[in-house]
C-alpha positions in Angstrom: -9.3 21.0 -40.3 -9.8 25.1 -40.2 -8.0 27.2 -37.9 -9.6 28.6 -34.5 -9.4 31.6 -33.2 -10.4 29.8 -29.6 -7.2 30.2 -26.9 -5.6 33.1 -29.3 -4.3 36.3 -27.9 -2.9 37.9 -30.5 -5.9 40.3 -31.7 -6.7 41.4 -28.0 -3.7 42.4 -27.2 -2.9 44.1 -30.3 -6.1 45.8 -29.7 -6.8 46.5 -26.2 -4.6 46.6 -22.7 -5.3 43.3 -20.7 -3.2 42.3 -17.9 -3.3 38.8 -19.2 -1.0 40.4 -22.3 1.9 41.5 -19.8 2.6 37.6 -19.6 3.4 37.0 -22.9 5.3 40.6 -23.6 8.9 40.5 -24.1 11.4 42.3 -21.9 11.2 46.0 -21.5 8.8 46.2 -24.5 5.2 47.9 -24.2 2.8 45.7 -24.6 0.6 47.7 -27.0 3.5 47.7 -29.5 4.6 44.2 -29.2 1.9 43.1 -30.6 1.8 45.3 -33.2 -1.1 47.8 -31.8 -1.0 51.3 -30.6 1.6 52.3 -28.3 -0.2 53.8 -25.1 2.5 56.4 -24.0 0.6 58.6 -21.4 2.6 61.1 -19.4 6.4 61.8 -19.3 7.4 61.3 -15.5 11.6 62.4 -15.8 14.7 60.1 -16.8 12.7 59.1 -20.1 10.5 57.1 -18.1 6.9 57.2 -18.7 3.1 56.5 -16.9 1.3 55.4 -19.4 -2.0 55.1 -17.9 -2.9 57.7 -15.8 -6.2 57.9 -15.8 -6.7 54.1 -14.9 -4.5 54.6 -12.1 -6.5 57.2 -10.2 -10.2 55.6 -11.3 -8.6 52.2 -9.6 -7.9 54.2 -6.6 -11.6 55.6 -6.9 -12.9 52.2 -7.0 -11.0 51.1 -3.9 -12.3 53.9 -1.9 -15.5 53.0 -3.4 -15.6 49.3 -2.5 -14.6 50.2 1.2 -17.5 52.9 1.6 -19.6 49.9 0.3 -18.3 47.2 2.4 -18.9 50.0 5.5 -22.6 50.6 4.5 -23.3 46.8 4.5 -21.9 46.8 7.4 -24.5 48.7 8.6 -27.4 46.7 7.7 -27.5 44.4 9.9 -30.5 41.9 8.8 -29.5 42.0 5.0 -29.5 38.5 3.6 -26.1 38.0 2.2 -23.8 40.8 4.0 -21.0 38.9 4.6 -21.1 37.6 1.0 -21.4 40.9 -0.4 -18.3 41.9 1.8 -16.1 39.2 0.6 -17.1 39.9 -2.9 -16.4 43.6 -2.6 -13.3 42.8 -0.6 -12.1 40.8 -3.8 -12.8 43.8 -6.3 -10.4 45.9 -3.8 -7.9 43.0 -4.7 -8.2 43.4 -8.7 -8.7 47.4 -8.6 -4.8 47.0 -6.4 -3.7 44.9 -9.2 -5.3 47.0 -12.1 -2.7 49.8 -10.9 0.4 48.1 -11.6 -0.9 45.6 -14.1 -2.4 48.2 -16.5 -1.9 51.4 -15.1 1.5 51.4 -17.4 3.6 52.6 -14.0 7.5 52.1 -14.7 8.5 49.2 -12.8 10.1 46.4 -13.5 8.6 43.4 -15.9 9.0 41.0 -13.5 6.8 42.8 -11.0 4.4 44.1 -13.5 4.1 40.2 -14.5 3.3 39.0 -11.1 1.1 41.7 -10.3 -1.1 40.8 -13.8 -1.2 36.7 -12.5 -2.5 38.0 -9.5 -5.0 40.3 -11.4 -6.4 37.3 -13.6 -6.3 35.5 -10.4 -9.0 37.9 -8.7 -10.8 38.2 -11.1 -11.3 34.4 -11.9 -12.0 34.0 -8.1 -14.7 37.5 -8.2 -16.5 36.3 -10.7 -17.1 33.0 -9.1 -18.0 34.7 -5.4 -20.4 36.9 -7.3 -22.0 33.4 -8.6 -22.1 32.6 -5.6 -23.6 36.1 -4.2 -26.4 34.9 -6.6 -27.1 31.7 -4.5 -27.0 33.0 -1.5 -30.6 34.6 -2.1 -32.3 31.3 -2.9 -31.3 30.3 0.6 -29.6 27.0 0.0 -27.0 27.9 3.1 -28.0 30.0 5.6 -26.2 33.6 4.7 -23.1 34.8 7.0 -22.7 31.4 9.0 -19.5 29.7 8.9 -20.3 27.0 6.3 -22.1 29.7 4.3 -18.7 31.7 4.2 -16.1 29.1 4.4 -17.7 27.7 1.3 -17.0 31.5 -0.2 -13.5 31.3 0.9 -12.5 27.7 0.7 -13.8 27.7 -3.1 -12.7 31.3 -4.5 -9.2 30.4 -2.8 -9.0 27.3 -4.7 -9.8 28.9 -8.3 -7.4 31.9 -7.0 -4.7 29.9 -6.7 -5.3 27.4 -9.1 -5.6 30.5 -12.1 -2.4 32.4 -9.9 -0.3 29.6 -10.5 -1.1 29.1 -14.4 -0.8 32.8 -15.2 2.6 32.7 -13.5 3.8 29.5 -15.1 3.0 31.2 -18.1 4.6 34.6 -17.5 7.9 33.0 -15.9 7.7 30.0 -17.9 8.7 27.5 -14.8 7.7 24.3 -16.4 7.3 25.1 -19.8 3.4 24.0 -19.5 1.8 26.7 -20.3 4.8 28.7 -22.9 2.9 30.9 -25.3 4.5 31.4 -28.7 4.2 32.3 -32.2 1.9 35.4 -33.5 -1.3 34.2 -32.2 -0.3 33.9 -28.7 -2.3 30.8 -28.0 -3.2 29.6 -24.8 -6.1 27.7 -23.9 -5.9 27.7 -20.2 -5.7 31.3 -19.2 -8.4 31.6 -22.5 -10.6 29.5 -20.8 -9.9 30.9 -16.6 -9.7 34.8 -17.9 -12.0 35.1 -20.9 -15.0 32.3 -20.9 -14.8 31.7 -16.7 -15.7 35.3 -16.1 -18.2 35.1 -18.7 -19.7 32.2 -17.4 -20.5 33.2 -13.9 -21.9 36.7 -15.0 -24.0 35.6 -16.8 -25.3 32.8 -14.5 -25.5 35.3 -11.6 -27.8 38.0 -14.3 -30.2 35.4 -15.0 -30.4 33.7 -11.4 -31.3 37.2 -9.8 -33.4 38.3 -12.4 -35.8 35.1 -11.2 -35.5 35.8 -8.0 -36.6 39.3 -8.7 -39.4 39.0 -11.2 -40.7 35.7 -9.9 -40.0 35.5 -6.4 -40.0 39.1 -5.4 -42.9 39.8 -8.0 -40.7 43.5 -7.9 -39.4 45.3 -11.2 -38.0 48.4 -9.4 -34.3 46.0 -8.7 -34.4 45.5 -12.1 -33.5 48.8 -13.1 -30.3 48.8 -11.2 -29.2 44.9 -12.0 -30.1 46.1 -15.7 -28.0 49.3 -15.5 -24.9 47.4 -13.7 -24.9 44.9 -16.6 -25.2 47.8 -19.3 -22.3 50.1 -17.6 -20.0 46.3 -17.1 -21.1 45.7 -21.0 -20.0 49.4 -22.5 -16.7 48.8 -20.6 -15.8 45.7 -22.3 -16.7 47.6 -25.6 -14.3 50.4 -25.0 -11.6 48.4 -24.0 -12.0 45.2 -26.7 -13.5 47.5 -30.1 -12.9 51.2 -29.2 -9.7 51.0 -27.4 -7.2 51.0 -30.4 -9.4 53.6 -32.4 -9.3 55.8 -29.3 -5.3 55.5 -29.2 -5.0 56.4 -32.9 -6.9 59.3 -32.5 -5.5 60.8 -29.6 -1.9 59.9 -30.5 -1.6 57.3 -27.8 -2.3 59.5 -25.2 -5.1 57.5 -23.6 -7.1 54.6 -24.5 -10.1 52.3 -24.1 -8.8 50.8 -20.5 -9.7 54.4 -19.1 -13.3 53.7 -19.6 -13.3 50.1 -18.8 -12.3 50.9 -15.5 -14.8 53.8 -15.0 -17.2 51.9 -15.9 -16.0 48.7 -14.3 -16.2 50.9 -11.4 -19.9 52.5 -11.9 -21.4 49.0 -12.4 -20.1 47.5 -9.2 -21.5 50.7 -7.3 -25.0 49.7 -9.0 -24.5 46.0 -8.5 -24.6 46.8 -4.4 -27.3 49.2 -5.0 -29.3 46.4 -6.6 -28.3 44.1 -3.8 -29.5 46.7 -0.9 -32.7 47.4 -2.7 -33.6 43.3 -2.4 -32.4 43.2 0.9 -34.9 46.2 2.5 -37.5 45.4 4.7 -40.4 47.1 2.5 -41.4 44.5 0.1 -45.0 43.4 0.2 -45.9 40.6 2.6 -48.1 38.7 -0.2 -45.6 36.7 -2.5 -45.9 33.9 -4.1 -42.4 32.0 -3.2 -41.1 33.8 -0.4 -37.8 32.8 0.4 -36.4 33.5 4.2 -34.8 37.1 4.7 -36.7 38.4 1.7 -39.3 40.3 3.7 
């Protein structure tokens, strides 16, 4: 039976700067260079102690400024279908863009923190990507948006697959029960494979193709296209830097930045144009004539 590359960890994290690495990284070792990649060594910051990801640091404080001007606009419209759903999913980016500082912002602290910080990282965005699944339903009006069963579902359900990943990710960094121990050059590890990689995956792509039939078919628009298409281009060059351009960057700049800059810039950019596209379905100037209108679309 041939080898699989399925559950291994080894190339990413030789290759790019994921928290889900910092759980399999030996004591006081970076992770870059445990795993045999380029060392990211950013900035000097005194007492031989170094901050290694500047740049990451201050576009994940961007992004939570971001996220709260955007949860304070939708605020403001009152009659948009989904509000309170797109709240809670901003809200949960706020939660990943917090742990993106200390997971991969390279800040000397201490492993055990930096590892705790990272299962709460893959945690969020496990449970993000599921509310932003769910974001997607919301429009075809199976709940009524905002009520209490409407959100509790949003809650109750993201809690459950935050948790559920949160414990995992820290079995696996404090290795409590032996469960989840990750060994040997490959790194292997099905579950957080399957929670952090093909999860995520899952549920964007679902939520691209269940909004671009709302649009096209039952919004007969193509002008919300533009901005659902650009979010999923900026989210899509992100993941490029940080999985294929990230190590080449480091090489040639002598590890003084990498791909994870860019990732969260453009991490960043695409949420901003993921609530535009949500604002522009939610105004109250479509056309009156469609085919399949759906409640709140109007």
């Amino acid at each position: 039976m041939g080898s699989t590359q399925f559950g291994n960890f080894g190339d990413f994290c030789r290759d790019s700067t994921l928290p889900v690495c910092n759980l399999f990284v030996p004591s006081n070792q970076p992770p870059n260079e445990a795993f045999g990649g380029c060392e990211l060594l950013g900035i000097g910051v005194g007492g031989g102690d170094r901050l290694a990801n500047l740049g990451s640091i201050l576009l994940a404080f961007a992004g939570i400024l971001a996220s709260a001007f955007l949860i304070w606009r939708s605020e403001r419209k009152q009659a948009a279908v989904g509000r309170r759903e797109m709240q809670i999913f901003l809200l949960g980016f706020i939660v990943i863009e917090i742990c993106e500082i200390f997971s991969v912002g390279g800040i000397p602290i201490r492993d055990d923190v930096r590892k705790g910080f990272s299962a709460v990282h893959i945690a969020a965005i496990a449970a993000v990507s599921w509310v932003l699944f769910l974001n997607a339903l919301v429009g075809f009006q199976f709940l009524d948006d905002g009520t209490p069963a409407s959100v509790g579902l949003f809650l109750v359900s993201a809690g459950a697959i935050f948790v559920g990943t949160g414990y995992i990710a820290l079995d696996t960094g404090f290795d409590w029960t032996g469960e989840f121990e990750t060994t040997g050059p490959d790194y292997r590890n099905i579950a957080l494979y399957v929670l952090y990689q093909l999860f995520p995956l899952v549920c964007l792509v679902a939520f691209f193709l269940l909004e671009t039939y709302l649009v096209i078919r039952v919004l007969g628009e193509f002008r919300p296209m533009l901005y659902l298409g650009a979010a999923a281009i900026l989210f899509a060059i992100g993941q490029v830097f940080n999985y294929v351009i990230s190590t080449h960057l480091c090489k040639a700049t002598d590890g003084s930045i990498n791909g994870a800059l860019f990732e969260t810039l453009f991490t960043v950019v695409s949420v901003v144009m993921l609530w535009t596209f949500w604002s522009s379905i939610t105004e109250d100037d479509w056309p009156m004539a469609m085919s399949q209108p759906i409640p709140g679309y109007n």
